[in-house]
ROTOR-210366 format. One record per atom (N, C-alpha, C, CB): residue number from 1; atom name; x, y negated, z negated. Coordinates in pm, whole numbers, plus 50000, padded with zeros to 5 digits. Glycine has a CB too. Layout:
<sites>
NUM, CA, X, Y, Z
...
</sites>
This chain:
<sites>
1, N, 03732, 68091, 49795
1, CA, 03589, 68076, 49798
1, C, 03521, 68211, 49773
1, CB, 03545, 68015, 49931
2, N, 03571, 68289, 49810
2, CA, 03526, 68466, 49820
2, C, 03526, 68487, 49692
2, CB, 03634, 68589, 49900
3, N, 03668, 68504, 49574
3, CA, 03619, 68529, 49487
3, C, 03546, 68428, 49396
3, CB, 03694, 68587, 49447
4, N, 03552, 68334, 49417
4, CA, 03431, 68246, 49309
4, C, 03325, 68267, 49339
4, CB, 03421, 68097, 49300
5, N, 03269, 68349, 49476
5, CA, 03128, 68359, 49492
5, C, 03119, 68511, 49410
5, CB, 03072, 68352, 49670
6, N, 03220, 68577, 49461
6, CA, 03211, 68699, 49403
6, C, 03178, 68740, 49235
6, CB, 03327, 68744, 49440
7, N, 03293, 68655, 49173
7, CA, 03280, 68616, 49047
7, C, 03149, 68575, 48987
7, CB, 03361, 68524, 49035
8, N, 03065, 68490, 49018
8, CA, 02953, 68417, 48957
8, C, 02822, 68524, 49005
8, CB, 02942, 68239, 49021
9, N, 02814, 68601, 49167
9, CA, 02731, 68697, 49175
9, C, 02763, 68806, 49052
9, CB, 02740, 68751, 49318
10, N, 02887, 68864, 48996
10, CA, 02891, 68990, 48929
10, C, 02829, 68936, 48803
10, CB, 03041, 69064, 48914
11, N, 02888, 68822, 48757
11, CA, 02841, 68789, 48647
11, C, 02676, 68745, 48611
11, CB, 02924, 68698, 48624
12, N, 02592, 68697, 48736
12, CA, 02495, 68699, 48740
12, C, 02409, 68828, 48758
12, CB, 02489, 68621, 48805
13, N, 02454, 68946, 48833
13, CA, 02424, 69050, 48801
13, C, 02467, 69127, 48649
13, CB, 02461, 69101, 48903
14, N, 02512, 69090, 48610
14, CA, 02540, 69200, 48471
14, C, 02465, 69141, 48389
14, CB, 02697, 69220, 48397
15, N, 02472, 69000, 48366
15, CA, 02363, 68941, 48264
15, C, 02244, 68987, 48296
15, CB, 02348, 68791, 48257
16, N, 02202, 68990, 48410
16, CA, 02005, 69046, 48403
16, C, 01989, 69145, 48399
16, CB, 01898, 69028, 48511
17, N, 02143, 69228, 48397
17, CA, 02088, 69381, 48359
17, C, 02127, 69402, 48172
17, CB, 02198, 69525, 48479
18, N, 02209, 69303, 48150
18, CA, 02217, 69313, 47962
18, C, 02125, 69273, 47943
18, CB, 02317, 69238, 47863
19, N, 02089, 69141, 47932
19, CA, 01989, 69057, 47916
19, C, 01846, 69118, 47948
19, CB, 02020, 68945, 47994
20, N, 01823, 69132, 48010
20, CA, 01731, 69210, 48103
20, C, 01575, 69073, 48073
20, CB, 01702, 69431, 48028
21, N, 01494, 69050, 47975
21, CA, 01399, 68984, 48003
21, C, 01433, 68818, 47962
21, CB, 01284, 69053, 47936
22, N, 01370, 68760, 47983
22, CA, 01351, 68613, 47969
22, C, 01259, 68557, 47889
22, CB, 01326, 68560, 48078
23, N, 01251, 68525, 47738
23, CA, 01425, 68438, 47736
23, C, 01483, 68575, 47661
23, CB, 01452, 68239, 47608
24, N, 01587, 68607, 47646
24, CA, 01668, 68680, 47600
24, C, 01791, 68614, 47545
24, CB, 01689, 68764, 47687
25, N, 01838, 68672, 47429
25, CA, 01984, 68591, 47392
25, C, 02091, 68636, 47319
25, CB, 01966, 68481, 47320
26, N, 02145, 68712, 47295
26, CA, 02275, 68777, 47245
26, C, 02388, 68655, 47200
26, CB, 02339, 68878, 47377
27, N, 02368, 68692, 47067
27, CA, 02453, 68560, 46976
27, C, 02604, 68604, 46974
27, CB, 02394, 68539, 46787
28, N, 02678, 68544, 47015
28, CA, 02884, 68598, 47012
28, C, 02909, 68476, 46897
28, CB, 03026, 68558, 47227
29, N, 02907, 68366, 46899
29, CA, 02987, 68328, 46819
29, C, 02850, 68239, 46756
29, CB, 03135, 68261, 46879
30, N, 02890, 68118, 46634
30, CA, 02807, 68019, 46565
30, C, 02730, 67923, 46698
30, CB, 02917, 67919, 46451
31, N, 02862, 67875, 46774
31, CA, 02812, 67767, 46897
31, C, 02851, 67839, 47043
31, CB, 02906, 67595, 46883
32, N, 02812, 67960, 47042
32, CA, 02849, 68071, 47172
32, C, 02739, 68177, 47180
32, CB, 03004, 68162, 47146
33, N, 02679, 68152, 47298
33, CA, 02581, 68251, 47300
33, C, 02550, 68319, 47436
33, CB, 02464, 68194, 47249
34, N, 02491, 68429, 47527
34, CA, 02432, 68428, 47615
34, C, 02279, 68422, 47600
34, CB, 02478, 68514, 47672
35, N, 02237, 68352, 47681
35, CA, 02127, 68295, 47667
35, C, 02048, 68310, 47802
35, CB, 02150, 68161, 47621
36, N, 01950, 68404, 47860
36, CA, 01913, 68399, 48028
36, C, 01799, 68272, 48049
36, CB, 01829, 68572, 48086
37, N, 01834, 68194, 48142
37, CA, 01760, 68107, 48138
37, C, 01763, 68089, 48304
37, CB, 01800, 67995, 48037
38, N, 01594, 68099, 48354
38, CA, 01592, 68052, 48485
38, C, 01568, 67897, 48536
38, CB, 01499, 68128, 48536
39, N, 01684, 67815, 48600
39, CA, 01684, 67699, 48600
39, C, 01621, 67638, 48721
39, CB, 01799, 67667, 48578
40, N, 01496, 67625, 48749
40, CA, 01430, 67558, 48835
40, C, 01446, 67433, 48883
40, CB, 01340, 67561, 48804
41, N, 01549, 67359, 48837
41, CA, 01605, 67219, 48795
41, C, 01725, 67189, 48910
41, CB, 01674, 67223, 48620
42, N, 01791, 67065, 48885
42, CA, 01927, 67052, 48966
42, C, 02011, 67078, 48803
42, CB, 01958, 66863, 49074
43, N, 02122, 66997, 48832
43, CA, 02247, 66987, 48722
43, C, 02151, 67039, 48598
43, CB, 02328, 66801, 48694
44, N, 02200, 67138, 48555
44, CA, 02175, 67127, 48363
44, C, 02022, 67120, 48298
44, CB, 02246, 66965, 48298
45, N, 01943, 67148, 48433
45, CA, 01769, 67169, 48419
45, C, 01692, 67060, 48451
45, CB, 01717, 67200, 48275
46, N, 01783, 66937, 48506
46, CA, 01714, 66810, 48508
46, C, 01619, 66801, 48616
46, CB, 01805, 66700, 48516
47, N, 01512, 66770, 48612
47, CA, 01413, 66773, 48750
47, C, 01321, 66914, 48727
47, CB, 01520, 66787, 48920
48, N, 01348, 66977, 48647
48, CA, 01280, 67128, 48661
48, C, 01112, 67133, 48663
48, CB, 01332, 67225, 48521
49, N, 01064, 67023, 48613
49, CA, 00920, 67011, 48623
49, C, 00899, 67016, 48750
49, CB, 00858, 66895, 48566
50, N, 00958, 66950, 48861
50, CA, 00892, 66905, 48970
50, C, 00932, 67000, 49065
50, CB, 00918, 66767, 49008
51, N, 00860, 67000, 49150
51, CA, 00883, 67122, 49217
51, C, 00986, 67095, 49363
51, CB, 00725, 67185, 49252
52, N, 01129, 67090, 49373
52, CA, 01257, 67041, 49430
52, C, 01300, 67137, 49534
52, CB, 01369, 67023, 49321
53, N, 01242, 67317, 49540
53, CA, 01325, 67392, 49587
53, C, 01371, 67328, 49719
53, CB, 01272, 67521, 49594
54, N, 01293, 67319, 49844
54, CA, 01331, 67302, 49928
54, C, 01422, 67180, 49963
54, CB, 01246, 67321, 49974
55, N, 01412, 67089, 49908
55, CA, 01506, 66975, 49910
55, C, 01643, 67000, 49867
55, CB, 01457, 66870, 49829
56, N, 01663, 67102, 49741
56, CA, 01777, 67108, 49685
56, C, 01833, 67201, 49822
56, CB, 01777, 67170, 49521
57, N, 01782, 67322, 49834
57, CA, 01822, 67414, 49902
57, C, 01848, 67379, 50071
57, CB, 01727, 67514, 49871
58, N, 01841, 67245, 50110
58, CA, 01851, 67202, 50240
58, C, 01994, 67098, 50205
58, CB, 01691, 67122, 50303
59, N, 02023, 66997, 50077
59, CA, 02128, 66966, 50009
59, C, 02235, 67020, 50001
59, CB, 02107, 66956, 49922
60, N, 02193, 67176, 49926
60, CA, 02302, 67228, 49897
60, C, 02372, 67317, 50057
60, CB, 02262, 67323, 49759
61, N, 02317, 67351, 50109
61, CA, 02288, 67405, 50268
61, C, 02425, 67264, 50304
61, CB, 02055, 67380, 50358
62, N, 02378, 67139, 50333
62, CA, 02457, 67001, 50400
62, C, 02580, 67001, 50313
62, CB, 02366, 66835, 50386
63, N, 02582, 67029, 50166
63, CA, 02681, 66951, 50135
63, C, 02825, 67109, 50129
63, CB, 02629, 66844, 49965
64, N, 02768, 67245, 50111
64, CA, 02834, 67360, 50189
64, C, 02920, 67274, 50304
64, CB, 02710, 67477, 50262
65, N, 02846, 67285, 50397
65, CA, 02867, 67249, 50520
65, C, 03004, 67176, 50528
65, CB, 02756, 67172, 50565
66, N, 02986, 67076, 50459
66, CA, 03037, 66959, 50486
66, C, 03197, 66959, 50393
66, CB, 02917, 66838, 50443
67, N, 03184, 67072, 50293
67, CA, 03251, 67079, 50238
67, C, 03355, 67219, 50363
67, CB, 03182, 67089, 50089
68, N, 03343, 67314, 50400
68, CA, 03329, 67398, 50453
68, C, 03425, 67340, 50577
68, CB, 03190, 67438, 50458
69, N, 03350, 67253, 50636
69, CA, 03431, 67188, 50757
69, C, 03516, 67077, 50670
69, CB, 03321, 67109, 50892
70, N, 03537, 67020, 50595
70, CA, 03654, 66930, 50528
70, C, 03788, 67023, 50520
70, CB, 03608, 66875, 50360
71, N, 03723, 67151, 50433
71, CA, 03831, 67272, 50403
71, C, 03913, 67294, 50507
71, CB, 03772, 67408, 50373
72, N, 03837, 67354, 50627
72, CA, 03936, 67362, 50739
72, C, 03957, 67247, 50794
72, CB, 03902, 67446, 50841
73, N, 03968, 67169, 50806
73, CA, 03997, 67047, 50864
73, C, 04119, 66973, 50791
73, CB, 03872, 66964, 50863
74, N, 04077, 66992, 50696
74, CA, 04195, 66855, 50613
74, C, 04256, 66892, 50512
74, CB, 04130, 66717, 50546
75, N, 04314, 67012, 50490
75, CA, 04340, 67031, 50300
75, C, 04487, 67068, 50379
75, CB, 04225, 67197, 50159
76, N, 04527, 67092, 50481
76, CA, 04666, 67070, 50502
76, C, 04770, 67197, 50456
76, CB, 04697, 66941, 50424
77, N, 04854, 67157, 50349
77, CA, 04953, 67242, 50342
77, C, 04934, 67210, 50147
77, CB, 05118, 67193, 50453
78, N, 04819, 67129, 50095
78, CA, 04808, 67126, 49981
78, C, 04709, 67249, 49881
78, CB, 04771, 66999, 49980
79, N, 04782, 67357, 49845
79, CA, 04684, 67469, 49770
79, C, 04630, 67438, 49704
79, CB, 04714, 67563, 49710
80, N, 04653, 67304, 49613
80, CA, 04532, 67250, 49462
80, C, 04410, 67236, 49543
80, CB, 04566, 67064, 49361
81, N, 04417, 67161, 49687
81, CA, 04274, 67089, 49705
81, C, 04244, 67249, 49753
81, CB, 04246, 66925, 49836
82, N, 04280, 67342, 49841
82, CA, 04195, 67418, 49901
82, C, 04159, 67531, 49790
82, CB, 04255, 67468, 50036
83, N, 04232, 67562, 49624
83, CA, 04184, 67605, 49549
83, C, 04092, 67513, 49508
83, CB, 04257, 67652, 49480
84, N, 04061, 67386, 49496
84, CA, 03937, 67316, 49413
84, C, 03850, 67340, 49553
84, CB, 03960, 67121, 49343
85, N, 03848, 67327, 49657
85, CA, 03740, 67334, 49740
85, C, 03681, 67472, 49748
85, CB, 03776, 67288, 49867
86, N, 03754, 67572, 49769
86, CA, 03774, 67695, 49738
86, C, 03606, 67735, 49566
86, CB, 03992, 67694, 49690
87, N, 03689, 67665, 49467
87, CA, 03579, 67675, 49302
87, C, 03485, 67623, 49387
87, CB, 03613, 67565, 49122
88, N, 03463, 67493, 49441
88, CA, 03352, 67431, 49470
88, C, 03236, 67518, 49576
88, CB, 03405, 67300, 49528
89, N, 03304, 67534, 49664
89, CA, 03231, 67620, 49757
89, C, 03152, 67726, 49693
89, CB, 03321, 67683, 49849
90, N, 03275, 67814, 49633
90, CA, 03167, 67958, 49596
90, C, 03059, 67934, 49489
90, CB, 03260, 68096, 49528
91, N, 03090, 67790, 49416
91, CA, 02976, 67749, 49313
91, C, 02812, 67751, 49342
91, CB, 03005, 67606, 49280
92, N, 02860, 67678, 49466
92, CA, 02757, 67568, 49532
92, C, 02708, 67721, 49627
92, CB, 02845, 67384, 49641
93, N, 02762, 67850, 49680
93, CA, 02696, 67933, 49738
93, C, 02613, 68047, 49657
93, CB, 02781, 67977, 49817
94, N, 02670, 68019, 49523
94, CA, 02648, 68125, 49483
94, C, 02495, 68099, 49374
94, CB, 02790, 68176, 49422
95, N, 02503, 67958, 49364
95, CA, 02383, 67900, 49327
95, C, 02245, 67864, 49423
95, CB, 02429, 67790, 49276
96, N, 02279, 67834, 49551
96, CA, 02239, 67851, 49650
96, C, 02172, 68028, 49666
96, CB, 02353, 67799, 49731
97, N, 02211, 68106, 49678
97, CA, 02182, 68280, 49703
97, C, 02046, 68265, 49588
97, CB, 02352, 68427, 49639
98, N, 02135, 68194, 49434
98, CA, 01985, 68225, 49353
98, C, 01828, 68180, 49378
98, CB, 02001, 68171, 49225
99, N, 01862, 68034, 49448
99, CA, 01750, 67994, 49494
99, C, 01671, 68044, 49592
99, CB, 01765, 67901, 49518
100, N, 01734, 68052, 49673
100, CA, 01696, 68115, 49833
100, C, 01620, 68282, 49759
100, CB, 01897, 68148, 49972
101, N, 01666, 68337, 49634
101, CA, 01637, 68478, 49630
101, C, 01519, 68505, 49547
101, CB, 01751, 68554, 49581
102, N, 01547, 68385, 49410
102, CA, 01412, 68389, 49310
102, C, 01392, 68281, 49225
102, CB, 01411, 68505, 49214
103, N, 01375, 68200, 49363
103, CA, 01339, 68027, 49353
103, C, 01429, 67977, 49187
103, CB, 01106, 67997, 49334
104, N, 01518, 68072, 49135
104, CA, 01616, 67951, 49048
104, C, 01673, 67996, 49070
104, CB, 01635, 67899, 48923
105, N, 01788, 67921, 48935
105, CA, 01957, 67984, 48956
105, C, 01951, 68042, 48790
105, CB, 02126, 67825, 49000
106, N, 02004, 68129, 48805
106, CA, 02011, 68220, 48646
106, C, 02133, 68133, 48634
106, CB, 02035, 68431, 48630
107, N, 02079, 68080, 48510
107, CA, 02229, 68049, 48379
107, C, 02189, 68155, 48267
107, CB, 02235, 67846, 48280
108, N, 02347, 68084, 48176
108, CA, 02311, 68260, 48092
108, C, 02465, 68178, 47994
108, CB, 02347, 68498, 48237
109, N, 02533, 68120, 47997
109, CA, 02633, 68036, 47935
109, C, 02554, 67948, 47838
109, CB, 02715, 67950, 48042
110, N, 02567, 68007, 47698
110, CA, 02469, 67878, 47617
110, C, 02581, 67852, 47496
110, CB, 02273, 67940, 47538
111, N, 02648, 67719, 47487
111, CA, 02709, 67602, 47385
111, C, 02616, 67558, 47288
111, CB, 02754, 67470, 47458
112, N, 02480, 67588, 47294
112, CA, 02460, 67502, 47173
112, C, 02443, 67335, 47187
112, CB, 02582, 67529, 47088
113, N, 02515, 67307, 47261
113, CA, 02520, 67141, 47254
113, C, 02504, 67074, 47376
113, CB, 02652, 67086, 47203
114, N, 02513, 67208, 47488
114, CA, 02508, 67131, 47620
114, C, 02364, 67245, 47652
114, CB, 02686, 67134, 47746
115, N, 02338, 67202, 47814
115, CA, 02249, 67255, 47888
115, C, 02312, 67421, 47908
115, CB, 02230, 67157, 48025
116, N, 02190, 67539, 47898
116, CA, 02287, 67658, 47983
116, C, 02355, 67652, 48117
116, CB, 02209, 67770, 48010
117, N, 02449, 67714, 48109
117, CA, 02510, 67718, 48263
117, C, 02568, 67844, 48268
117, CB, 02626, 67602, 48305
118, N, 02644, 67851, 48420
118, CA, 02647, 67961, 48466
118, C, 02821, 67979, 48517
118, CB, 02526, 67969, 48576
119, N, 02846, 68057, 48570
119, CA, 03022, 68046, 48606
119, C, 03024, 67976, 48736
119, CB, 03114, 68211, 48629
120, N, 02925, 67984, 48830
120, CA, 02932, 67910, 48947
120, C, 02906, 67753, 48910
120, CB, 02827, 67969, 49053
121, N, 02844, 67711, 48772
121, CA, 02867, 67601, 48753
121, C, 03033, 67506, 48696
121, CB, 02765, 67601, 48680
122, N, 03030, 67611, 48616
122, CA, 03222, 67623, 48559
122, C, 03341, 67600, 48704
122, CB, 03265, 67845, 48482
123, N, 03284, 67678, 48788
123, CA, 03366, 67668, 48919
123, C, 03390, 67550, 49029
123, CB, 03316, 67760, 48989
124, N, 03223, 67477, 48970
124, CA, 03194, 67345, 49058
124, C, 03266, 67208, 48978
124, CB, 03006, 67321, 49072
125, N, 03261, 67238, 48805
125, CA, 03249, 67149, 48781
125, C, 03472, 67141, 48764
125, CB, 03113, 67135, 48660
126, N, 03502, 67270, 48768
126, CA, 03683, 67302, 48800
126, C, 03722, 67251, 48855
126, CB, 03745, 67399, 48849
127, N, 03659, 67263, 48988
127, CA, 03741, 67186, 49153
127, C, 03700, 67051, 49167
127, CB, 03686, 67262, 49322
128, N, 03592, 67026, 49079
128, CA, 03577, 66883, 49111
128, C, 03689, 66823, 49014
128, CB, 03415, 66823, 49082
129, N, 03720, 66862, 48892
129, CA, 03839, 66816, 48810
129, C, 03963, 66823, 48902
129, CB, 03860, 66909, 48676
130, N, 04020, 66953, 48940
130, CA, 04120, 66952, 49013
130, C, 04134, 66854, 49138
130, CB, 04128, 67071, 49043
131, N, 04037, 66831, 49177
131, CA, 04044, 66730, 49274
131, C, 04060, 66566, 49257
131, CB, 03937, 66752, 49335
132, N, 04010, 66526, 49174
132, CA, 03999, 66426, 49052
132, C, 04150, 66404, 48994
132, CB, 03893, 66491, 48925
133, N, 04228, 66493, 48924
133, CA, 04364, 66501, 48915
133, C, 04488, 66496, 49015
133, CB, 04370, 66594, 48865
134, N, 04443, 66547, 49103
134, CA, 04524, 66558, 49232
134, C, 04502, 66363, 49286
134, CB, 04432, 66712, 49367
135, N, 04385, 66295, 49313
135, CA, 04370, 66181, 49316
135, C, 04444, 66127, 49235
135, CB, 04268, 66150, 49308
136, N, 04444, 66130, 49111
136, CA, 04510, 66030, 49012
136, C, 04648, 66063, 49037
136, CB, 04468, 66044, 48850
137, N, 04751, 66200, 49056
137, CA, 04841, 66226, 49082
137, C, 04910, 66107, 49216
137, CB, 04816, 66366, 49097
138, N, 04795, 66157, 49339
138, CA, 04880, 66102, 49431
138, C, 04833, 65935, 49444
138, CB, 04869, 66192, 49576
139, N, 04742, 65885, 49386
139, CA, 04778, 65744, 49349
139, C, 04895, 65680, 49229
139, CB, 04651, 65699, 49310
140, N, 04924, 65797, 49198
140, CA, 05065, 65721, 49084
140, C, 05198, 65761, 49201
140, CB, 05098, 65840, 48865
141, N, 05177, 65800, 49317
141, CA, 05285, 65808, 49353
141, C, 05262, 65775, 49500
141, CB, 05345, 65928, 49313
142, N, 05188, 65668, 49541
142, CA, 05137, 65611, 49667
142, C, 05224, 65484, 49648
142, CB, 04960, 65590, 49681
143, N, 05254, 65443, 49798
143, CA, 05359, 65366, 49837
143, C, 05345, 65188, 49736
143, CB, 05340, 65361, 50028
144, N, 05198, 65167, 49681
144, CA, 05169, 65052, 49657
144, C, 05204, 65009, 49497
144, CB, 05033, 65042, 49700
145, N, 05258, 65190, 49455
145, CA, 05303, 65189, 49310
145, C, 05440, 65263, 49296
145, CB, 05191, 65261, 49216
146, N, 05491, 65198, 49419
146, CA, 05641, 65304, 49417
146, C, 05806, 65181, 49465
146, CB, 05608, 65474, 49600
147, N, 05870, 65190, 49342
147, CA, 05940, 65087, 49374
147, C, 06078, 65105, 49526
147, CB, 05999, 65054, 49220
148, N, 06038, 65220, 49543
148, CA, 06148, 65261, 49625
148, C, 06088, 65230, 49799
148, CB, 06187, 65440, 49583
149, N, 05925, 65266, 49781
149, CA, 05896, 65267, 49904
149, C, 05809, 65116, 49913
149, CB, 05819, 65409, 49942
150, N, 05746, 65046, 49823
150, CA, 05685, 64921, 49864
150, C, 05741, 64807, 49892
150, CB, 05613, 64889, 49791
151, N, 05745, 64718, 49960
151, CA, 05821, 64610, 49983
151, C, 05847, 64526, 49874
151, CB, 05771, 64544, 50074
152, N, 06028, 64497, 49880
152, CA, 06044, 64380, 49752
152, C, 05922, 64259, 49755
152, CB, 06211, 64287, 49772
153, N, 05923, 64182, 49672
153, CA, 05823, 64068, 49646
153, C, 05939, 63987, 49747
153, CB, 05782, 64007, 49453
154, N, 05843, 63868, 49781
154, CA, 05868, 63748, 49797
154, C, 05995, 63665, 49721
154, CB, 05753, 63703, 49771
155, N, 06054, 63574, 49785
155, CA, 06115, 63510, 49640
155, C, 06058, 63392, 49569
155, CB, 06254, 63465, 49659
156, N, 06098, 63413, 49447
156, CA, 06027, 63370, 49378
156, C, 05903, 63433, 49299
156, CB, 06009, 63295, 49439
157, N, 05854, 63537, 49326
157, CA, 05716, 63613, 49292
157, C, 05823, 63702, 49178
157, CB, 05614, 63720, 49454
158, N, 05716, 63719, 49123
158, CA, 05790, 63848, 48960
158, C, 05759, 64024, 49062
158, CB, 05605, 63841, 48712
159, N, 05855, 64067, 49056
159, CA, 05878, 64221, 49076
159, C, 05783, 64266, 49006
159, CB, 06010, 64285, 49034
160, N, 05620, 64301, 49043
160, CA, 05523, 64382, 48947
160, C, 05569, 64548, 48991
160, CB, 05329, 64339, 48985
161, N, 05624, 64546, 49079
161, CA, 05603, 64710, 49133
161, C, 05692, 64793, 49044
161, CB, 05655, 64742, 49307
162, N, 05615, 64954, 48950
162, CA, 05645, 65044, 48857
162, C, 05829, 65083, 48849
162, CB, 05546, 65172, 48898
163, N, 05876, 65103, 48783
163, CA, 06033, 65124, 48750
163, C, 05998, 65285, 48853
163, CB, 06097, 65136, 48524
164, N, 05934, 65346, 48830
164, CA, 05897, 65515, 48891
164, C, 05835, 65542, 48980
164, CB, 05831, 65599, 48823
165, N, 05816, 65615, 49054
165, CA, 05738, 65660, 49205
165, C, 05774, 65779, 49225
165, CB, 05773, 65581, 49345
166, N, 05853, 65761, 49389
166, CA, 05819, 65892, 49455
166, C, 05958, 65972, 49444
166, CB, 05764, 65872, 49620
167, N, 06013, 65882, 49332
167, CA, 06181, 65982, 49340
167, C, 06259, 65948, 49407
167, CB, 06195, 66120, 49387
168, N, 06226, 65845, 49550
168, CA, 06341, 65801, 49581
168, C, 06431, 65664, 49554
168, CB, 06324, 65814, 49683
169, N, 06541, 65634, 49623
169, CA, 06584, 65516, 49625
169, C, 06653, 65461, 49492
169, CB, 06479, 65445, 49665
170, N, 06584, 65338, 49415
170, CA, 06640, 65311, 49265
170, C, 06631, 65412, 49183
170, CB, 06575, 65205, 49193
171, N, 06543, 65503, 49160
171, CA, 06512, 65586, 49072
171, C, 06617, 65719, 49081
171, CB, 06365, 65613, 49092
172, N, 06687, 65712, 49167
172, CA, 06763, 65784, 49220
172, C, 06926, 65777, 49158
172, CB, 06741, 65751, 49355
173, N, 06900, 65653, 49156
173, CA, 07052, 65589, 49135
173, C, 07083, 65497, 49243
173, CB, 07173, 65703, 49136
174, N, 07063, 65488, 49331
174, CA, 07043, 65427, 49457
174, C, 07068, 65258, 49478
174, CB, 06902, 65463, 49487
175, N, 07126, 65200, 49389
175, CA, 07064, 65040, 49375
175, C, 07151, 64971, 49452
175, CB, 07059, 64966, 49220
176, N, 07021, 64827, 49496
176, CA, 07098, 64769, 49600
176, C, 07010, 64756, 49689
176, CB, 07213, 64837, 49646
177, N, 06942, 64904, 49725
177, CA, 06866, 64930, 49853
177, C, 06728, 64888, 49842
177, CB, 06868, 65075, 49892
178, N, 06725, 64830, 49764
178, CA, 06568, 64718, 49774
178, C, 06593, 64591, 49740
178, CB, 06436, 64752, 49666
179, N, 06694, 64575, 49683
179, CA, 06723, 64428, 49621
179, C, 06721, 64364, 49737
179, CB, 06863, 64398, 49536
180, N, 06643, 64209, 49698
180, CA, 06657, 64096, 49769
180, C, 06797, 63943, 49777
180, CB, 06531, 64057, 49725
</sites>
């Protein structure tokens, strides 16, 4: 969490000192640019007309929190989730600091095709993938898709449960030890 906050503060400091006024934009590639843009908005500038600070900044405040106490609480002995909670956190603080400091969040990441963003957004939108993958991971290998650990069918019922799982048992070489 330390360095993703760390990370997205340096980088938000160096852009407003390259960059220096608004809008400002330094072209790197055809569809790559830095671009300083103050985002008064939630996700990607959406809402920016209306005036949100305090709501977002009491949001982002709860969902810290909540994330914060999950971290210590439940991520266990698994490093993917406490590195994706880890991106998420310092995202969500480090976007947070911008508001609380000069009512937006500096982006400065411009594609061309999407909204500007920032590295604390890159970091939020990381751990939410990694976390997302880690789900799909451990549902392909949860007891209800694992032929070694779910119960044979009935007789008579067709064997739907996957040839693969969790490595043990048939998949093993093992056979016998589920057959009905």
């Amino acid at each position: 969490m330390l360095l993703s906050l760390l990370a997205d503060r340096l980088s938000k400091w160096w852009m407003l000192r390259f960059l220096r006024e608004e809008p400002s934009s330094f072209q790197i590639f055809r569809y790559f640019s830095l671009t300083l843009v103050r985002n008064t908005g939630i996700c990607f500038g959406m809402l920016s007309a209306v005036d949100i600070k305090v709501p977002i900044v009491i949001a982002s405040f709860g969902i810290a929190l909540v994330i914060l106490i999950y971290f210590h609480r439940f991520t266990g002995n698994s490093r993917q989730t406490a590195v994706a909670l880890g991106l998420i956190e310092g995202g969500i603080i480090g976007n947070l600091i911008d508001r609380m400091a000069a009512g937006a969040v500096i982006d400065f990441i411009n594609l061309h095709v999407w909204p500007v963003f920032n590295i604390a957004d890159v970091f939020i939108v990381t751990g939410i993938g990694l976390i997302f993958l880690k789900q799909i991971k451990n549902r392909n290998l949860s007891p209800q898709n694992c032929l070694h650990c779910s119960p044979p069918p009935l007789r008579g019922e067709a064997d739907t449960r996957p040839k693969a799982g969790c490595g043990g048992g048939e998949e093993r070489g093992e056979k016998g030890k589920n057959a009905s």
